[in-house]
C-alpha positions in Angstrom: 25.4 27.4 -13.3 22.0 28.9 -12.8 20.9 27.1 -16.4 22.1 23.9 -15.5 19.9 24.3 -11.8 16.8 25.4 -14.0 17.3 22.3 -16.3 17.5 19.9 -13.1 14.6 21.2 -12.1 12.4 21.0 -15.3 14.0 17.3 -15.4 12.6 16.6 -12.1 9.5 18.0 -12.4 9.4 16.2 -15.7 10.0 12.6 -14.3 7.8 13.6 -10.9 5.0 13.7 -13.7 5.7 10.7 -15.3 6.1 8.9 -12.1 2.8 10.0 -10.6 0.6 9.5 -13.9 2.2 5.6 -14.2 0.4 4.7 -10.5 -3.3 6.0 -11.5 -4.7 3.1 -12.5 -7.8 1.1 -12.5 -8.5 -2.0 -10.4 -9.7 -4.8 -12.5 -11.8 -8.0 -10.4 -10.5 -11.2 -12.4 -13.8 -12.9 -11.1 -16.3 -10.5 -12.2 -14.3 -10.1 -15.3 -14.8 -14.0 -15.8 -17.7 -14.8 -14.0 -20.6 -12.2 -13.9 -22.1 -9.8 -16.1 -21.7 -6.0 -16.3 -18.6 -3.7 -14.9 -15.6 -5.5 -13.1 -13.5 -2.0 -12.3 -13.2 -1.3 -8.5 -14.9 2.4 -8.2 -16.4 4.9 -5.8 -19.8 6.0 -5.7 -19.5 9.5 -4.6 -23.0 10.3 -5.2 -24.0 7.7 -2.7 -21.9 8.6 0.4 -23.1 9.3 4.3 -21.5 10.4 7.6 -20.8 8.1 10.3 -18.7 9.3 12.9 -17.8 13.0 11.9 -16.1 10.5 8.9 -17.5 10.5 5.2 -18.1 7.5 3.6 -18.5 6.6 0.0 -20.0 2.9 -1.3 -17.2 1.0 -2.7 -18.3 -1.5 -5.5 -16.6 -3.1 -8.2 -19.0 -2.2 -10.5 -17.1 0.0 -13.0 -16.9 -0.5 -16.9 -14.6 1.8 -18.3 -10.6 3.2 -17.7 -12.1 6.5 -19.1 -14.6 7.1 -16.5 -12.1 8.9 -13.5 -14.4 7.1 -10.7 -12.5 4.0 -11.8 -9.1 5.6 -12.0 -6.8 4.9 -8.4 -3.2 5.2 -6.7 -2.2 2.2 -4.9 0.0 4.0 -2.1 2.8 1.9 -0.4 3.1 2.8 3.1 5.3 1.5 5.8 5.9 -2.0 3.5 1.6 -1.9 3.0 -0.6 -0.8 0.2 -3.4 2.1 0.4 -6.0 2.1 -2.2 -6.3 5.7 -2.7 -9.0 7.5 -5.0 -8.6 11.5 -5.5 -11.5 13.7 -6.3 -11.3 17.6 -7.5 -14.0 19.3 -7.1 -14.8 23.0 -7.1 -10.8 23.6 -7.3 -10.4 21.3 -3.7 -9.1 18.4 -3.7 -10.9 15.3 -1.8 -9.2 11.8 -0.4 -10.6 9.0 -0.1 -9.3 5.5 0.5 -10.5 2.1 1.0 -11.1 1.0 4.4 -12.1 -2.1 6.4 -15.1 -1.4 8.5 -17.2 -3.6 11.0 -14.7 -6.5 10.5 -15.2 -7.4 6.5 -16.9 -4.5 5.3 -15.6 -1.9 2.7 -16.2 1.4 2.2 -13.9 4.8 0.7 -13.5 7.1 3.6 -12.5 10.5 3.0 -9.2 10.3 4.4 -6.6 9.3 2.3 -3.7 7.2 2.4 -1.7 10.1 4.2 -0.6 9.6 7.7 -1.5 9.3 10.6 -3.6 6.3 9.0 -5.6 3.2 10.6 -4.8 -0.2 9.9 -8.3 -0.6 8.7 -6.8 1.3 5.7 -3.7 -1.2 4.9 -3.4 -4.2 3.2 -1.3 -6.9 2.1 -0.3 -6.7 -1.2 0.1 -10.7 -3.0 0.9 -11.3 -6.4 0.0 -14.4 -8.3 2.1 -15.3 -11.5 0.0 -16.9 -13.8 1.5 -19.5 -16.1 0.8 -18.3 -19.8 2.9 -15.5 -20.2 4.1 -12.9 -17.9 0.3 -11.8 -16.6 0.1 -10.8 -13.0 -2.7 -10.9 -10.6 -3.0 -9.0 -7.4 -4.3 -10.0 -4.5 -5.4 -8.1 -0.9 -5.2 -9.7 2.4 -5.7 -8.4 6.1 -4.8 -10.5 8.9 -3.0 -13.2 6.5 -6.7 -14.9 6.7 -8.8 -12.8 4.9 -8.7 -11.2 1.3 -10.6 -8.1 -0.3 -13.5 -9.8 -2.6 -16.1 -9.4 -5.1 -19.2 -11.0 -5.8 -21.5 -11.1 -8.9 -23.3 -8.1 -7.5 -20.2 -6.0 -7.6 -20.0 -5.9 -3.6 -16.6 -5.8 -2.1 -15.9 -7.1 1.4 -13.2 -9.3 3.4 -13.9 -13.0 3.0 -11.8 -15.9 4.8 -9.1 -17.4 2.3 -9.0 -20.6 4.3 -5.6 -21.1 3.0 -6.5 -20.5 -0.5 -6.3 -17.7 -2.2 -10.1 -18.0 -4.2 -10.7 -16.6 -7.9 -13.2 -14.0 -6.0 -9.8 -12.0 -4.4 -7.8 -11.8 -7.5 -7.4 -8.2 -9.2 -5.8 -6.8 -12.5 -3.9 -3.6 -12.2 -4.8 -1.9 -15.4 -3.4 1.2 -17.2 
């Protein structure tokens, strides 16, 4: 009896580790990707953070190149029926959360907070997706407020812009492996 508990919980472990290394991922910017020149992945810049509010906050930019490089690597969290854009950060043996947030209306930063509750609104989006016609693809999209949609520009900066009733090339992301 006490085998078959011990190989229950290997199993479990097992698929716990499976399941949490399929949701790290890298946000990919279908417009940057298509549009502008240089690095399309969503990523934090840890090295450029500041304090406001007792809160630290990291700049967000879609200005990441590679899947390799772990400040492009992310969990999308569901929670309550929303996602949380999650980034996790070990350092020193601690471990740091951070997660995308709305701030001053369309503004976007990673606060170190995590997608753990008790968590803001500003920290929850809408999660879209777009079939695209050739083949199976996917695209992703993120609104708040059903009128506005997370963004990028040419210069890799990420904020909320008005989707007028149309989702626009600039909100559309690939969720890449």
């Amino acid at each position: 009896m006490d085998s078959k508990l011990t190989i229950l919980a290997v199993f479990l472990v097992l698929l716990a580790n499976v399941e949490s290394r399929s949701t790290v991922r890298s946000l990919s910017s279908v417009y940057r990707g298509q549009n502008c020149r240089g690095g399309n992945l969503l990523k934090i810049h840890t090295e450029k953070c500041s304090t406001f509010s007792g809160k630290r906050h990291c700049l967000a930019k879609c200005d990441g190149s590679r899947t390799s490089d772990p400040t492009t690597r992310i969990k999308i969290e569901s929670v309550g029926g929303r996602k949380c854009i999650q980034f996790t950060k070990n350092e020193n043996g601690t471990q740091y959360l951070y997660a995308l947030k709305v701030v001053n209306g369309t503004n976007v930063v990673f606060e170190e907070h995590g997608c753990q509750k008790p968590i803001e609104d500003g920290f929850l989006f809408e999660e879209s997706v777009i079939r695209i016609r050739s083949g199976n693809s996917k695209r992703f999209v993120y609104k708040k407020y059903n009128t506005m949609c997370l963004a990028t520009d040419c210069d890799g900066n990420l904020s909320l812009i008005s989707t007028t009733n149309k989702i626009k090339s600039m909100c559309r992301f690939l969720k890449l492996k």
